[in-house]
Every structure is written in C-alpha cells, then in structure tokens.
N, C-alpha and C positions, 0 to 999 in steps of 0.2 A: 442310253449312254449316261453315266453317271458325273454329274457336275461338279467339279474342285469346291471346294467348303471357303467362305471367305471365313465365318467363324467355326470353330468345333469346340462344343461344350460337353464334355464327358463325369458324370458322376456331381457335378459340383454341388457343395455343402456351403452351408453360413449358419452358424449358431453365436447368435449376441449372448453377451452375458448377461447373466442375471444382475438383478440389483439386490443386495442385501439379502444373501443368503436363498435369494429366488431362484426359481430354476431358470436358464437361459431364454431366448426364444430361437425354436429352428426355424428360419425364412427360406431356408432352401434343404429339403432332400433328396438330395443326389438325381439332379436335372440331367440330361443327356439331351444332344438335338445339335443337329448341324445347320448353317445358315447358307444354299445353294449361292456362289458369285452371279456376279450381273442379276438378280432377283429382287423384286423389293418383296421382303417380310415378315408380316404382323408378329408381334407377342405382344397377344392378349391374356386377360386376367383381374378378378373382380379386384378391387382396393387391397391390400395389403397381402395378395398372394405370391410377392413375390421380384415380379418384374423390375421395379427400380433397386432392388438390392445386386440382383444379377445384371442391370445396366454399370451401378457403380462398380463390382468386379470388374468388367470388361475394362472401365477408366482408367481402373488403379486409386478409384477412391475409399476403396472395401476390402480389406484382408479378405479372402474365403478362406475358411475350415478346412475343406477337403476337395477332392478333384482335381479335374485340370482346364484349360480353357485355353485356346489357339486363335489368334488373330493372322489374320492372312498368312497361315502357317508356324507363328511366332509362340513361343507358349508363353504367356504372362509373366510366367517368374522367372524363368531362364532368361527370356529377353525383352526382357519389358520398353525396352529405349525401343525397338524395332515393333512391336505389338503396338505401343502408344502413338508412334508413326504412322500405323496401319489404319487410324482410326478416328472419326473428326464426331463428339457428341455435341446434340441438340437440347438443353438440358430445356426441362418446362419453366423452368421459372428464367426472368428474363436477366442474364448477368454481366453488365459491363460498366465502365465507367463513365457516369452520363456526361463527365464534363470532355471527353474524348468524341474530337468528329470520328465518323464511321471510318474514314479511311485511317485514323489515329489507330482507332481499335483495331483494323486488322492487320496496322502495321508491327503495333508492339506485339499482337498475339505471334506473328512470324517471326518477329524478333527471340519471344519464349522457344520456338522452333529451332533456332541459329539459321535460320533461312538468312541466306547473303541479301544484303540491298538488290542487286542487279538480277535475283531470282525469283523476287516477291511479285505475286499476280493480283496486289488490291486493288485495281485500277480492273483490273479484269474481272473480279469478283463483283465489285459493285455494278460494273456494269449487269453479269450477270444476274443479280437479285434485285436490279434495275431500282438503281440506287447514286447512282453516277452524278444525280442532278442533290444529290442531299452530302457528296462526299465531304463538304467540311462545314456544314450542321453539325451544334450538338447535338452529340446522339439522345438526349435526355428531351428533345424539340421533336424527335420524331414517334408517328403514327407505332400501335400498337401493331399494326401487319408492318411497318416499316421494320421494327425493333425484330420482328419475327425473324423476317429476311435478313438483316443483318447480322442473327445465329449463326443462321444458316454458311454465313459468309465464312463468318470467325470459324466454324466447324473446318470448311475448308480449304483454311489456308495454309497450309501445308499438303494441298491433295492426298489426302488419304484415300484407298480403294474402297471404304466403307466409311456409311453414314449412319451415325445412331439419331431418331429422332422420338426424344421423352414427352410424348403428352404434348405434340406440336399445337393443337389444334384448341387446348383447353380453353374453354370460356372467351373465344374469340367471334364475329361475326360471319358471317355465309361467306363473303364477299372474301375477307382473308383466307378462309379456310381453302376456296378454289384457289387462291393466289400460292397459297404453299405448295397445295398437291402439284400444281401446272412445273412447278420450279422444281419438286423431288421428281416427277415424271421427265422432267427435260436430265436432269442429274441422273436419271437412271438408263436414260437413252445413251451418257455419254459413258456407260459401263460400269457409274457407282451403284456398288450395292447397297439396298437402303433396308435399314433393320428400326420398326413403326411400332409405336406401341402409341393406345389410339381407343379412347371411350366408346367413340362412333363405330359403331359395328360396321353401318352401310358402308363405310368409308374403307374399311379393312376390307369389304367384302369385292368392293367396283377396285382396289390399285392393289392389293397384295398376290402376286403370285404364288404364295405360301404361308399359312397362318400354324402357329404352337402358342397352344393356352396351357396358362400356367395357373394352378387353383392349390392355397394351403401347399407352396414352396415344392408341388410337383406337377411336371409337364406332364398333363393327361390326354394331350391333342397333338399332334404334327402330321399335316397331311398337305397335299395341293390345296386351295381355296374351295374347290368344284367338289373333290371329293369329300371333302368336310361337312358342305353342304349338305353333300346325299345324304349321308348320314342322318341326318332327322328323319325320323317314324313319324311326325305329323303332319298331316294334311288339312286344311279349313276350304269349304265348302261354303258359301252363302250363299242362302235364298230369300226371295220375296215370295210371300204367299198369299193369296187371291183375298183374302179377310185376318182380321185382325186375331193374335192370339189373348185367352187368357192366361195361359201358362206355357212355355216351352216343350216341344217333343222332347221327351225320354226314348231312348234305348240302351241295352248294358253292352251295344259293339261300337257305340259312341262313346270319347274319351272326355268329352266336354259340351255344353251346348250352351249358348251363349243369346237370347233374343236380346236384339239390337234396336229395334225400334217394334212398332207393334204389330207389323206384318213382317218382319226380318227377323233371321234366327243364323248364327255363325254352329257349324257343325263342324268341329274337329275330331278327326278321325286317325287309326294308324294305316298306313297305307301296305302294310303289311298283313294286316287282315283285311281293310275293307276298298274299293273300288269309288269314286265319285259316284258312280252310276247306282251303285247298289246301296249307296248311302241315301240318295233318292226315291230309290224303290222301298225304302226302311218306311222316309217320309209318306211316301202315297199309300200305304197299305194302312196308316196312321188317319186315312183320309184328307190329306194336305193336299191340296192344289195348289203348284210352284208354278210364278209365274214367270220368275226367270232366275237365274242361276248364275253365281263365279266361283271360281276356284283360288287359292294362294297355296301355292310352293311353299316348302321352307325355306326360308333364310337363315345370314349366320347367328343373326340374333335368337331363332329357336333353339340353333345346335351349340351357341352358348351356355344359353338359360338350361339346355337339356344335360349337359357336361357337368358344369359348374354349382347347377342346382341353383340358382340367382334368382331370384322375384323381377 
C-alpha cells in the first residue's frame, strides 16, 4: 500500500552565482525523492553535498533554479503561506532572542503565525520539551540541551504535520543527544513526520524508517533503512590465532586484511564471493590455527563510505 508523501521533491535545481565573472556553483542537480507521512526520515550527505541548501528551499529561505517541491501537498510557489504552515524547521545553529523567557519566545513566534491569544499551546509546548519549570528564565540562562528543546518548541507552534530537524545533535553531549531523539520519537508517535539530517550514522541507522543520501547535489540513495543496509558487499570476519604473526595472511579473494594485535587479523571480504566459513578454510590451508572467531554485518556507515566514496 502506498503511503501519501508529506514532502515531494521532483527534479529540483539551485545554481548560486558566480562571483566576478566565475562560473556559478550547482548545489543541487535535479533531486527527486518523496518523504513517506507519519515516518521519520534521514537525509544524509558528506559536508557540502547539498542537504542544507535543499532544507533552506523547503523554508523559503533559498530561491531554487528549477523543479518543484510539495509540502503536505502545497507546492512552494503557488502556495507558499499554506506550504510554510505545513512545516516547523530545527535549524542547527541555536536562534532566539536570549533576553526573551521560553514562553516569551514561543509566544511572539505564534504571534509571527497570527495564531489568536486563545489558540496558542505554549504552556503545552514547554510542558512537552519539559521546560514548564524554566517557562519565565531567560532563555540565554538555559542549558545547551535546554536551548535544544526549546527549538524544538518554537518549530512547533503552529502544529505543523512535518518537522525539519538540521544537524540537531551537532557537537552536543550523550546525555542530550538521547533527550532529543526520546522527544522526536514521542513527536513521531503523535503523527509528525520527522525529516533528520544527522552526522551520526548509528543514530540514522537505530530511528529513521527511511534514509536518501545526497553526494555532490545528487540523491544516489533512497530506500527503507534495512534495505540500504543490505546493500553492502562487505563483510569482516575476526580471528584470534593460536601464536603470534609476523606478517598478516594474503589472499587475492580477500578485500582487505587488517592485523589488529599480534595474534588478531580483521578479514574483510565480499559476501558475494566468499562465505565466513570459507574465508576460514582460506586461513587454515595458510596453516593458521584460529582460536576463536566473530563476524560484523555491515552497517550504514559501510553503505555510506561505499556510495559516497567518504574516508
């Protein structure tokens, strides 16, 4: 059964201009990718591939070039007042006015809304980012995961169906980082769709039901999370072996081989050619005695590095 689109991005372009007779830069060639409702997910993408130019489009802070782009069926330029309604962003850098308490700030931001007095939920909001006890603090007194959550707030007050969240997690502590995801998973339970864009691979990998990687201003990835995964061709193998090596086993149906300590050796293979098992049998015919043995999956961070070409 096919899931209604909270965004649709079709073809979309951005070429900045040049400076003094330079040629332009393209940050986006003609992107395409829908964003499934009720879903939270990723767009990832190494540094400058793209992603925060295609966030600011969605804003309305970025003319695009070419294409088109639909917010909860709205298309930006036709109806930008109902598209910019449709949508509450998390920007990374932290933006408000410090000398404003929290509830200050999410009253004038609803205010920017034309939200009526009697329809504003910032009493509801703080409670929810559990913030109710900091409501007339300046917001310039509060914690760094406080400031976090209180984005979060300002994002939505105006209940938008969709939530942008730019680089929530940047250069923050463990501690925060769980406090956000716990608050987008509670937000995603009550129906918002949440669209992550997100350094931490692990973190893309364990909440996004949907990941589209963007490399050099084109989507070369959109798939479920699991099936993204599969996608890696490598496999690593490690063993301990019974005496110490002077040099690592070679073989040319090994893609890598890696000793780890002086009786350990990491053996990456494609699991399209070769078996754990027979990757073993490679070892014992080398005369190796393995004394014990683990195996690692890929993860998204292989079928990143493996897409995008990334160190």
């Amino acid at each position: 059964m096919n899931i209604p689109s909270a965004i649709s991005i079709r073809d979309l372009r951005k070429t900045y201009a040049g400076v003094k007779g330079e040629p332009g830069k393209e940050a986006l060639k003609g992107v395409s990718f829908d964003v499934p409702q009720g879903q939270i997910f990723g767009l990832l993408g190494p540094n400058g591939a793209g992603k925060s130019t295609l966030i600011n489009i969605l804003a309305g802070l970025v003319v695009k070039t070419g294409g088109s782009a639909e917010i909860w069926g709205f298309d930006i330029d036709e109806h930008r007042r109902n598209a910019s309604r449709s949508i509450g962003i998390v920007p990374q850098e932290i933006v408000f006015d410090p000398f404003f308490t929290p509830y200050e700030v999410l009253e004038n931001q609803a205010g920017f809304y034309g939200i009526a007095k009697q329809l504003r939920r910032s009493e509801d909001l703080l409670a929810a980012v559990r913030l109710s006890d900091k409501r007339d603090a300046y917001a310039r007194t509060l914690s760094g995961g406080m400031k976090r959550r209180l984005l979060v707030a300002k994002a939505m007050v105006h209940s938008p169906p969709i939530l942008v969240l730019d680089e929530p997690t940047a250069g923050v502590d463990v501690e925060l980082r769980r406090q956000l995801w716990e608050l987008v998973k509670r937000l995603n339970d009550d129906g918002v769709t949440v669209v992550l864009t997100t350094h931490y691979l692990e973190e893309a990998e364990q909440l996004c039901d949907r990941i589209a990687i963007i490399n050099h201003g084109e989507c070369i990835a959109n798939k479920p999370t699991r099936e993204l995964i599969e996608m890696a061709r490598e496999k690593i193998v490690s063993v301990t072996l019974d005496k110490d090596l002077a040099t690592p086993p070679r073989h040319d149906a090994f893609a890598k081989v890696e000793q780890t300590a002086a009786r350990s050796v990491e053996v990456t293979y494609d699991k399209d050619r070769l078996t754990a098992g027979q990757v073993l049998a490679i070892l014992q015919d080398q005369g190796l005695v393995v004394q014990d043995v683990t195996t690692r999956e890929a993860d998204l961070e292989d079928v990143f590095v493996q897409l995008t070409g990334s160190g």
